[in-house]
Biopython code that builds the backbone (N, CA, C, O; Angstrom):
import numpy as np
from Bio.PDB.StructureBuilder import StructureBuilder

atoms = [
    (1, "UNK", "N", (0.840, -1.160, 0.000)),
    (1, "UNK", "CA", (0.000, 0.000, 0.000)),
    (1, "UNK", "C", (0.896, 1.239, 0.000)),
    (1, "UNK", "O", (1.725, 1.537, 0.860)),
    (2, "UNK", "N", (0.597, 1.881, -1.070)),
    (2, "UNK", "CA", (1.554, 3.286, -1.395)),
    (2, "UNK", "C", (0.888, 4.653, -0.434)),
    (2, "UNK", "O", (-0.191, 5.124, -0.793)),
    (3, "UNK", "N", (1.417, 5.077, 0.466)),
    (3, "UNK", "CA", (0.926, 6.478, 1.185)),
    (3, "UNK", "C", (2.004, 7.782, 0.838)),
    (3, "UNK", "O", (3.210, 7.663, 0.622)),
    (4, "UNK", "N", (1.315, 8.886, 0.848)),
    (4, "UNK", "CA", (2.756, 9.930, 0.694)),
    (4, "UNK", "C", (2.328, 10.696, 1.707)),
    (4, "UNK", "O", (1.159, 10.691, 2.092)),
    (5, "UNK", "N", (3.372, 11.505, 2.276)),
    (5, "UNK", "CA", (3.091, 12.752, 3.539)),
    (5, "UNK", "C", (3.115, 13.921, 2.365)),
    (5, "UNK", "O", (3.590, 13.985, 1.231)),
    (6, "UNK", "N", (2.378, 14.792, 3.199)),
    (6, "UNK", "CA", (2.448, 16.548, 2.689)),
    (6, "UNK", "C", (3.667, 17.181, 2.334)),
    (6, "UNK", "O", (3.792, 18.311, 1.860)),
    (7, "UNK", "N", (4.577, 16.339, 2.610)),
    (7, "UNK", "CA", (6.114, 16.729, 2.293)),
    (7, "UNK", "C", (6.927, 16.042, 0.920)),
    (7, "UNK", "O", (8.149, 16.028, 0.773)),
    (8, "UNK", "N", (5.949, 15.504, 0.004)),
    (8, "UNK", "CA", (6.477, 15.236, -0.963)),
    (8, "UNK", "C", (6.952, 13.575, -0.718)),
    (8, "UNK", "O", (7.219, 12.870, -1.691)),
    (9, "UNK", "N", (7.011, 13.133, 0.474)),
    (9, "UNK", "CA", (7.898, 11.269, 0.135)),
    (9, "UNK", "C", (6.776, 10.207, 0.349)),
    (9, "UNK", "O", (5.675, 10.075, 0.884)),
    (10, "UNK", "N", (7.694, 9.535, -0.377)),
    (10, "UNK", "CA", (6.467, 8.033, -0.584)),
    (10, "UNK", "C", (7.064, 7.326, 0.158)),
    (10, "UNK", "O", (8.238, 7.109, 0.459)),
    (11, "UNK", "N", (5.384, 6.734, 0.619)),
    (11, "UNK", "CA", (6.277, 5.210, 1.847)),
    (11, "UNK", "C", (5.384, 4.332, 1.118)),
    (11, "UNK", "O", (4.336, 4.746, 0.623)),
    (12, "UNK", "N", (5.827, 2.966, 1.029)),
    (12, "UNK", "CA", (5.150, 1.485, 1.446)),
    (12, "UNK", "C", (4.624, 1.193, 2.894)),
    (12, "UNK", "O", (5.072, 1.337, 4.032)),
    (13, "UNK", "N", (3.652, 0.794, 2.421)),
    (13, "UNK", "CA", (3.155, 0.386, 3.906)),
    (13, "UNK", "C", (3.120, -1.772, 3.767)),
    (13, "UNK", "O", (2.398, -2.403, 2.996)),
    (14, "UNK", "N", (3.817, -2.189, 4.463)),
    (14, "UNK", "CA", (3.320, -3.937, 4.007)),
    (14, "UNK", "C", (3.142, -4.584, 5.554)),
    (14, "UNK", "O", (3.691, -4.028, 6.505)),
    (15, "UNK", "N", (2.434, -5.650, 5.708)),
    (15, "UNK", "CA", (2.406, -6.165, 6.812)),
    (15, "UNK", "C", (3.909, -6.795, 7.235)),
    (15, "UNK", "O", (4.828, -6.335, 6.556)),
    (16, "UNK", "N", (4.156, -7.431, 7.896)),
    (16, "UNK", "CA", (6.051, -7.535, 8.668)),
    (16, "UNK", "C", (5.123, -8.920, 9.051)),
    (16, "UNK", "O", (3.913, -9.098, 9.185)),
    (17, "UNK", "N", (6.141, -9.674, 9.142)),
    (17, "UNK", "CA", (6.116, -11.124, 9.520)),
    (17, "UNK", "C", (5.851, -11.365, 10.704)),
    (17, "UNK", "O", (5.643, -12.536, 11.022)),
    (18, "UNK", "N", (5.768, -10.024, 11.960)),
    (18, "UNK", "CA", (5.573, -10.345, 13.046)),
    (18, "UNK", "C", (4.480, -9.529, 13.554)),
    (18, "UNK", "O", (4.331, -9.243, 14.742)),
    (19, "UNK", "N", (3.692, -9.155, 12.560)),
    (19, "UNK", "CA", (2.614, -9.160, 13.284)),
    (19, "UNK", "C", (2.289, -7.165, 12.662)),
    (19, "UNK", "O", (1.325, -6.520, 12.250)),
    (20, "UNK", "N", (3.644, -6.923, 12.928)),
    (20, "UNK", "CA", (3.432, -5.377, 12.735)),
    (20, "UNK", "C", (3.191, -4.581, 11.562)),
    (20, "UNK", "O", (2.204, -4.901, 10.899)),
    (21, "UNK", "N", (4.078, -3.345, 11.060)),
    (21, "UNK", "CA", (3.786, -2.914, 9.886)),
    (21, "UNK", "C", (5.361, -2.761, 9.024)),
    (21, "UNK", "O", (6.469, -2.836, 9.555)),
    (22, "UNK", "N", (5.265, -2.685, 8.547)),
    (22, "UNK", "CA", (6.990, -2.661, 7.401)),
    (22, "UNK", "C", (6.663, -0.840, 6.700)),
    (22, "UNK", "O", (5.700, -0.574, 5.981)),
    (23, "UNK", "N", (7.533, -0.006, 7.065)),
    (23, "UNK", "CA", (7.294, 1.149, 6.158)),
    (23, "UNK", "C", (8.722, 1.588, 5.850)),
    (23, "UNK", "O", (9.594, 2.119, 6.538)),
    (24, "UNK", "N", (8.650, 1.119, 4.374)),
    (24, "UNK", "CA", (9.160, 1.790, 3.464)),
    (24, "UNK", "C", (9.612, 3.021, 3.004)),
    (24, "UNK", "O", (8.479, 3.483, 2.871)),
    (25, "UNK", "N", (10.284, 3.873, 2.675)),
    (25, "UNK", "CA", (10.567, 5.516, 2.096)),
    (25, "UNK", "C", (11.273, 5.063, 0.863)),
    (25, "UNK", "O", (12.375, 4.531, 0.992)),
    (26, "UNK", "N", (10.643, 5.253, -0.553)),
    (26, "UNK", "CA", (11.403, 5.307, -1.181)),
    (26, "UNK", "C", (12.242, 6.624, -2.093)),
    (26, "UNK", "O", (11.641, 7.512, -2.697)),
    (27, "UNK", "N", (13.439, 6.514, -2.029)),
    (27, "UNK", "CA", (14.240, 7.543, -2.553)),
    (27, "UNK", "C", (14.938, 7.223, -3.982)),
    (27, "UNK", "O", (15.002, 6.145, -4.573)),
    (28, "UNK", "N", (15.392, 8.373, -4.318)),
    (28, "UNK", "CA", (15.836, 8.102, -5.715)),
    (28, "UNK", "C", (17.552, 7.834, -5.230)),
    (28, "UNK", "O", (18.102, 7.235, -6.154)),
    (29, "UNK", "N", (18.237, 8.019, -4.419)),
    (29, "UNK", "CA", (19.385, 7.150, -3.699)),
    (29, "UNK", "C", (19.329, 6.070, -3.122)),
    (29, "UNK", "O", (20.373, 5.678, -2.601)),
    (30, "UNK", "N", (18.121, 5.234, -3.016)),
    (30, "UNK", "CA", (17.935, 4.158, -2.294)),
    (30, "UNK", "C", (16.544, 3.952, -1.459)),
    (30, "UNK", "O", (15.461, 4.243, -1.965)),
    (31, "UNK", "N", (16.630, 3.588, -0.546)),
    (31, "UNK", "CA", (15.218, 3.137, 0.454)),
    (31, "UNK", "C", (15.630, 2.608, 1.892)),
    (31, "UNK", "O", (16.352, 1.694, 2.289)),
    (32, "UNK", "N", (14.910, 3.515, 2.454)),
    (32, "UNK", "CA", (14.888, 3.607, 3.957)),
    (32, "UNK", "C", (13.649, 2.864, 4.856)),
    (32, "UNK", "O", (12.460, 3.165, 4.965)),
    (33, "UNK", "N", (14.299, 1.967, 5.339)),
    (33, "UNK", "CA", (12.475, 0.868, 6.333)),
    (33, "UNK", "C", (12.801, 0.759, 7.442)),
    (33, "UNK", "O", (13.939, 0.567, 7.870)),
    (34, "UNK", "N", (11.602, 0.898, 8.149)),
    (34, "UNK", "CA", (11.416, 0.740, 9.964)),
    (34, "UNK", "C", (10.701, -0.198, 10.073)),
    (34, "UNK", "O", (9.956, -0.549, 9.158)),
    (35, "UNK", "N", (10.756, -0.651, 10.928)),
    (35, "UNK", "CA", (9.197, -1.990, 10.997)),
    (35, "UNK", "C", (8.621, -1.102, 12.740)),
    (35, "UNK", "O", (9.281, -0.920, 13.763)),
    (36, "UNK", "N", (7.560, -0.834, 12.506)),
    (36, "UNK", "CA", (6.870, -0.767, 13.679)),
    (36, "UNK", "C", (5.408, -1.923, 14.075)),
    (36, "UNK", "O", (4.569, -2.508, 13.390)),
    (37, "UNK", "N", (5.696, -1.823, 15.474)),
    (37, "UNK", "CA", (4.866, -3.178, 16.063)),
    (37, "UNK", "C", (3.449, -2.921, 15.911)),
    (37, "UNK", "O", (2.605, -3.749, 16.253)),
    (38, "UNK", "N", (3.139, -1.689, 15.359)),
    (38, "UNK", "CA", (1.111, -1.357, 15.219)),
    (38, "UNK", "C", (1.195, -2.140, 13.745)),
    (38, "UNK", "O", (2.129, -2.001, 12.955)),
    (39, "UNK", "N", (0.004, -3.009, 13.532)),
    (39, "UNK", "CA", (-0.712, -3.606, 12.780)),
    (39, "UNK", "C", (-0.869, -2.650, 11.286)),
    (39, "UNK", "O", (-1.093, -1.449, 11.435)),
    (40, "UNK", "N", (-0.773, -3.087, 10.172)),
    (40, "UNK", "CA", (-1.397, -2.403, 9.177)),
    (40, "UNK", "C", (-2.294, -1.593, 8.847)),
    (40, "UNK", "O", (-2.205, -0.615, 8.105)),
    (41, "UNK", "N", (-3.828, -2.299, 9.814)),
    (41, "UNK", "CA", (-4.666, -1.408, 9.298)),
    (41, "UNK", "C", (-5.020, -0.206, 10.576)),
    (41, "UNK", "O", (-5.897, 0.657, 10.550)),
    (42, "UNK", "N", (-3.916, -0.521, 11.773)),
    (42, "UNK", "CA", (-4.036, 0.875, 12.520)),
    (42, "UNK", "C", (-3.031, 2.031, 12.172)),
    (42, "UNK", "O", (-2.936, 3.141, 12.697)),
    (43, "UNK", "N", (-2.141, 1.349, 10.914)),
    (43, "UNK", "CA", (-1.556, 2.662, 10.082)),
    (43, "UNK", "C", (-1.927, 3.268, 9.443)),
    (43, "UNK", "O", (-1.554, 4.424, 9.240)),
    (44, "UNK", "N", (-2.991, 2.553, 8.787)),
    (44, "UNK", "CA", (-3.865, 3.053, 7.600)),
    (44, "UNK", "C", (-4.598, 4.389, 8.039)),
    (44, "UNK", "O", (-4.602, 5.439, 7.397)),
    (45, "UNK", "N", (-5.424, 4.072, 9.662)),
    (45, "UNK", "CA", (-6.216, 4.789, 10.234)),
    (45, "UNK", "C", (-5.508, 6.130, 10.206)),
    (45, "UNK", "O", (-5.778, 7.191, 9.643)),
    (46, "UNK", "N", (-4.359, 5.681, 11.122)),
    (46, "UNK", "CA", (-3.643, 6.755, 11.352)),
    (46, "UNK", "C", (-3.148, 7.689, 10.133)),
    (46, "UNK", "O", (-2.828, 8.853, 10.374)),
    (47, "UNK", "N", (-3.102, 7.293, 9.133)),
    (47, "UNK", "CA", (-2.737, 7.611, 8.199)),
    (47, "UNK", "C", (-3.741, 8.632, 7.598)),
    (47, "UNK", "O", (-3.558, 9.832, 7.394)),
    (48, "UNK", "N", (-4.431, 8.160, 7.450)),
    (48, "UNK", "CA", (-5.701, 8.809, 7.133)),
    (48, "UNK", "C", (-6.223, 10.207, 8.388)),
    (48, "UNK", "O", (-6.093, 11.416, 8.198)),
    (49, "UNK", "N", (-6.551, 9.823, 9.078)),
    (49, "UNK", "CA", (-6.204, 11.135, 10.310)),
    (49, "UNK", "C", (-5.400, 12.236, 9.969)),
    (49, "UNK", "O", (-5.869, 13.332, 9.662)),
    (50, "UNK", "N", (-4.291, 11.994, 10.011)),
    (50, "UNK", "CA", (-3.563, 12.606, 9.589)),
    (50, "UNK", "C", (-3.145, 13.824, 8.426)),
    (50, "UNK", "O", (-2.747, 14.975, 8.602)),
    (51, "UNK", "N", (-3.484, 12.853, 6.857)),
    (51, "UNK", "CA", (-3.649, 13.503, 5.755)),
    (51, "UNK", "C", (-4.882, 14.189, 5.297)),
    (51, "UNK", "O", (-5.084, 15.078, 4.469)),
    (52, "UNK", "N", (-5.881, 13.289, 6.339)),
    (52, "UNK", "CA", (-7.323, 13.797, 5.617)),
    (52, "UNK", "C", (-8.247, 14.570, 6.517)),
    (52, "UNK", "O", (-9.181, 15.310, 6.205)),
    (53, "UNK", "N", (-7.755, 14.214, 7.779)),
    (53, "UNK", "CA", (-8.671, 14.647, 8.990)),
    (53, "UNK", "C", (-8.160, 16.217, 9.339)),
    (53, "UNK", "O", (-8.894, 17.127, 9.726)),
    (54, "UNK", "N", (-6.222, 16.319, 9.019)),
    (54, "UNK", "CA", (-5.908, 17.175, 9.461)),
    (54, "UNK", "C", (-5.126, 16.871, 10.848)),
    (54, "UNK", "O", (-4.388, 17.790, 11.203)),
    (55, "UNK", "N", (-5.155, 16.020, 11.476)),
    (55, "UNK", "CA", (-4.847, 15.954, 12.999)),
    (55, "UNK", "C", (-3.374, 15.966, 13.134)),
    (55, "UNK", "O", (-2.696, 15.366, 12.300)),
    (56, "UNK", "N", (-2.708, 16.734, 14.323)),
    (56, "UNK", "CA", (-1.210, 16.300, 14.354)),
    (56, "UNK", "C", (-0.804, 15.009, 14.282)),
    (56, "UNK", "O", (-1.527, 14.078, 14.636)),
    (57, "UNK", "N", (0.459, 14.854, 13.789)),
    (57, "UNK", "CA", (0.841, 13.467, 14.049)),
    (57, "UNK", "C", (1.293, 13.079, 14.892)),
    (57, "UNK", "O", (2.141, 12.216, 14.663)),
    (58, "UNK", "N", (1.083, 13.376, 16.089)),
    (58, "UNK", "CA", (0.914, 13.127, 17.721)),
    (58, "UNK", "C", (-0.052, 11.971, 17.826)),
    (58, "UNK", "O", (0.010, 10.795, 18.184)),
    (59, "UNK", "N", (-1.116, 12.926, 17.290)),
    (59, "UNK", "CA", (-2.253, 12.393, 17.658)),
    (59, "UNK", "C", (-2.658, 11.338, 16.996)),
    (59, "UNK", "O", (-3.125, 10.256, 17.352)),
    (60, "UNK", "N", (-2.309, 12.005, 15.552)),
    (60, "UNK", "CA", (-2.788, 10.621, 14.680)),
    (60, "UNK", "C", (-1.970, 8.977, 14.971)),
    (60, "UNK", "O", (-2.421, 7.849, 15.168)),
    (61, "UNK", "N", (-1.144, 9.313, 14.914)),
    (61, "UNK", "CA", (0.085, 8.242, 15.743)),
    (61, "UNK", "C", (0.463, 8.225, 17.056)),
    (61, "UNK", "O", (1.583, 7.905, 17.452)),
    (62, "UNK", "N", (-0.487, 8.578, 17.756)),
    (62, "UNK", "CA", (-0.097, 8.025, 18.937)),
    (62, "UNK", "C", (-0.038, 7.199, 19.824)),
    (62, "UNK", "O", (-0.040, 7.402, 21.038)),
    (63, "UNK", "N", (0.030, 5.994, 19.134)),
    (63, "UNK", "CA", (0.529, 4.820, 19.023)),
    (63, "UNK", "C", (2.247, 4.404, 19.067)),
    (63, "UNK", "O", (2.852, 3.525, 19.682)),
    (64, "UNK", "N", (2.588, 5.221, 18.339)),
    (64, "UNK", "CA", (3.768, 5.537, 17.675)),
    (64, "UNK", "C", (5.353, 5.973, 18.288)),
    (64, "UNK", "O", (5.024, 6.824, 19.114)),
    (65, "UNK", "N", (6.533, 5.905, 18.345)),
    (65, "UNK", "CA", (7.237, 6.373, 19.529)),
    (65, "UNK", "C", (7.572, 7.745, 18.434)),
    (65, "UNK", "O", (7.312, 8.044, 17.269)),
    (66, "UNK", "N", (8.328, 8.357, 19.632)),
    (66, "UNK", "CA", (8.630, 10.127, 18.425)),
    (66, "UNK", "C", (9.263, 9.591, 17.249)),
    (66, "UNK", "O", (8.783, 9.828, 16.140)),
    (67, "UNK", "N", (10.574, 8.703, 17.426)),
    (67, "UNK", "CA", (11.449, 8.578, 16.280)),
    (67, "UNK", "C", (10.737, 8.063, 15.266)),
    (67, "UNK", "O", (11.129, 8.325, 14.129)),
    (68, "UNK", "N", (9.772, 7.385, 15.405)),
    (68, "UNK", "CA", (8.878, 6.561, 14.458)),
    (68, "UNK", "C", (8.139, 7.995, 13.494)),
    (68, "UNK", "O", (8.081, 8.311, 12.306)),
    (69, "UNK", "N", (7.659, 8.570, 14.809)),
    (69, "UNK", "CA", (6.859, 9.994, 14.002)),
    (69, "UNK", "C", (7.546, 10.460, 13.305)),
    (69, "UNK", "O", (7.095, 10.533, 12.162)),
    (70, "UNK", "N", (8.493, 10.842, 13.445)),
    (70, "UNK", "CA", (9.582, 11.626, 12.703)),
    (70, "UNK", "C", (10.028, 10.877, 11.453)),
    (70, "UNK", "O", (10.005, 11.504, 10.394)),
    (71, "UNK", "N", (10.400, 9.708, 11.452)),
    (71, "UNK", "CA", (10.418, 9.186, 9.909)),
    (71, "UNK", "C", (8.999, 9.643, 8.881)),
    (71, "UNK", "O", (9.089, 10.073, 7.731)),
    (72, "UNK", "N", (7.908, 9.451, 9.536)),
    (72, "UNK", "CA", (7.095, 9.551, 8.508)),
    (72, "UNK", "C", (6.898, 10.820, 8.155)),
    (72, "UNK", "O", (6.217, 10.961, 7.139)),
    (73, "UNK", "N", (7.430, 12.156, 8.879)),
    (73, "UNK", "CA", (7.309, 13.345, 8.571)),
    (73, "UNK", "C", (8.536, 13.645, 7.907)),
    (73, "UNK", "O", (8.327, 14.353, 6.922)),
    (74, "UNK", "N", (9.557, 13.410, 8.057)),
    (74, "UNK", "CA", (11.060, 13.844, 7.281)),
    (74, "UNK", "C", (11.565, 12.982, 6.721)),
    (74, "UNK", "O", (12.193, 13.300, 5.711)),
    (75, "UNK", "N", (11.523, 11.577, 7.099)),
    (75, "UNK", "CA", (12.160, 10.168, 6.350)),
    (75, "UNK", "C", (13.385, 9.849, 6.692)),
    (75, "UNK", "O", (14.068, 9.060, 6.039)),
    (76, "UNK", "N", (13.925, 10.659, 8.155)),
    (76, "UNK", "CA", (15.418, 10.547, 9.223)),
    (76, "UNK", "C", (14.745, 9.425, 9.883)),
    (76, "UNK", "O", (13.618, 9.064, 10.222)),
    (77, "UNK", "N", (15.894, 9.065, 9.903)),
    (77, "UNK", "CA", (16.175, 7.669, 10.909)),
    (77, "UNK", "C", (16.468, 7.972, 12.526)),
    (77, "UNK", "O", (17.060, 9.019, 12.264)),
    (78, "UNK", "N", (16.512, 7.933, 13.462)),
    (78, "UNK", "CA", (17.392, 8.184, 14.826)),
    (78, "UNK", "C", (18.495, 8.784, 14.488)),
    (78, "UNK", "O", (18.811, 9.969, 14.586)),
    (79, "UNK", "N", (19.210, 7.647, 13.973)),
    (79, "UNK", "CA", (21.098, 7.895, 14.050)),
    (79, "UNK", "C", (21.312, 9.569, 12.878)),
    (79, "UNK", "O", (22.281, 10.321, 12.990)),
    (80, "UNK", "N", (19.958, 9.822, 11.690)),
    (80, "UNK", "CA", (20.427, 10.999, 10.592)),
    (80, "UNK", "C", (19.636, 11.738, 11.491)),
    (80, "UNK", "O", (20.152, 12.854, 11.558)),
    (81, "UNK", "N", (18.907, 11.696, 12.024)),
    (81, "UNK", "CA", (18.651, 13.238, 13.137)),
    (81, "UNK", "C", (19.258, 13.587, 14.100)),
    (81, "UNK", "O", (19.468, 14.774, 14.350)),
    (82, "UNK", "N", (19.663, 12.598, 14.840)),
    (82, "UNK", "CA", (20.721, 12.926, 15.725)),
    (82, "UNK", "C", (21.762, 13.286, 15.541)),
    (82, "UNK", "O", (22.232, 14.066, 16.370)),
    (83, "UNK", "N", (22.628, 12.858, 14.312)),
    (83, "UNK", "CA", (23.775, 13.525, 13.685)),
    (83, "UNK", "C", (23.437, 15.107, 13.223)),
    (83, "UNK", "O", (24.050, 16.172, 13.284)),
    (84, "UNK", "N", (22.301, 14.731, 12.793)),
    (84, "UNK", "CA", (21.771, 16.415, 12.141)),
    (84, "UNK", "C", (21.864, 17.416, 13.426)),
    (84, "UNK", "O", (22.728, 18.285, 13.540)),
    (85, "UNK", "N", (20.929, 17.176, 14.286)),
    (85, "UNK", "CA", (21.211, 18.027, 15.722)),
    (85, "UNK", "C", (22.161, 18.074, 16.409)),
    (85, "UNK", "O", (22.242, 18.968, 17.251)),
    (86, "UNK", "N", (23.170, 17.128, 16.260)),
    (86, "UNK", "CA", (24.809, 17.407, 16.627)),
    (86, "UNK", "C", (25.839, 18.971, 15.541)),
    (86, "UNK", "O", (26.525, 19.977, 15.723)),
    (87, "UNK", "N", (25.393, 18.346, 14.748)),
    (87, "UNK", "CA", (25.916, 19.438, 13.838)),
    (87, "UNK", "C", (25.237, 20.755, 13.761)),
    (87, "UNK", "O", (26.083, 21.617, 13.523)),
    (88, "UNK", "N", (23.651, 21.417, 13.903)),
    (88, "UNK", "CA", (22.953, 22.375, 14.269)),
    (88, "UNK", "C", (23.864, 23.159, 15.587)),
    (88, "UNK", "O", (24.425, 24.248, 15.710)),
    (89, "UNK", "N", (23.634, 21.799, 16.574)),
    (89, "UNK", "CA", (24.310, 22.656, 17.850)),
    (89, "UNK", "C", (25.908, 22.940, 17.970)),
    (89, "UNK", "O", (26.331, 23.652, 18.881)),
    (90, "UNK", "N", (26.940, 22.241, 16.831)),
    (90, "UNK", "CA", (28.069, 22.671, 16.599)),
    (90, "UNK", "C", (27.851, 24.324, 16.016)),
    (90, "UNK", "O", (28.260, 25.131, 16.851)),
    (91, "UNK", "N", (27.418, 24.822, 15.044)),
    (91, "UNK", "CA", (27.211, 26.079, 14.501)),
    (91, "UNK", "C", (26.808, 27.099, 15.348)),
    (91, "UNK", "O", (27.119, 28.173, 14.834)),
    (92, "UNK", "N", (26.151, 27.272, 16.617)),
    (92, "UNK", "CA", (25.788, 27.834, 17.485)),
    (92, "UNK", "C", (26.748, 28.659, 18.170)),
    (92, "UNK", "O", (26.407, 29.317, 19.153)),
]
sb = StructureBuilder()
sb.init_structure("model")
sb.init_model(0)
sb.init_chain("A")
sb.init_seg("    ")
for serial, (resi, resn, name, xyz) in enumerate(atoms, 1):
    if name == "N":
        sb.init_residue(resn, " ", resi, " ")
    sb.init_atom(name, np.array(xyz, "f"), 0.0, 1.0, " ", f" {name:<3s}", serial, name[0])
structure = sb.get_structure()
């Protein structure tokens, strides 16, 4: 299942072998995946909330841990935001 955020990137959404969800980012350098433990079709929901309802993605995912949120809004991983905010607070 193909979803995109308001920010221009496409994810896959597929079920994960354990139960959870598999999401995808695909890039024109490659492809970036998380597996989170919420079910498919409570991504969908959320998903939908989100793009269609309007709701933060707090809310719509709040299910969700931050780093998780944050992929689906920017498509950073932990380790590329955290490097990113290392280097922000070097320039300071």
């Amino acid at each position: 299942m193909v979803r995109s955020n308001r920010h221009g990137l496409t994810f896959v959404l597929e079920p994960s072998p354990s139960g959870g969800t598999c999401i995808e980012l695909r890039l024109k350098s490659g492809t970036k995946k998380i597996i989170v433990a919420s079910p498919i079709q409570e991504m969908n929901q959320g998903w939908y909330n989100w793009e269609h309802k309007g709701m933060f993605v707090q809310d719509a995912f709040h299910f969700l841990s931050p780093d998780e949120r944050e992929f689906l809004q920017t498509g950073l991983l932990p380790a590329e935001f955290e490097a990113m905010s290392k280097a922000f607070e070097e320039m300071e």
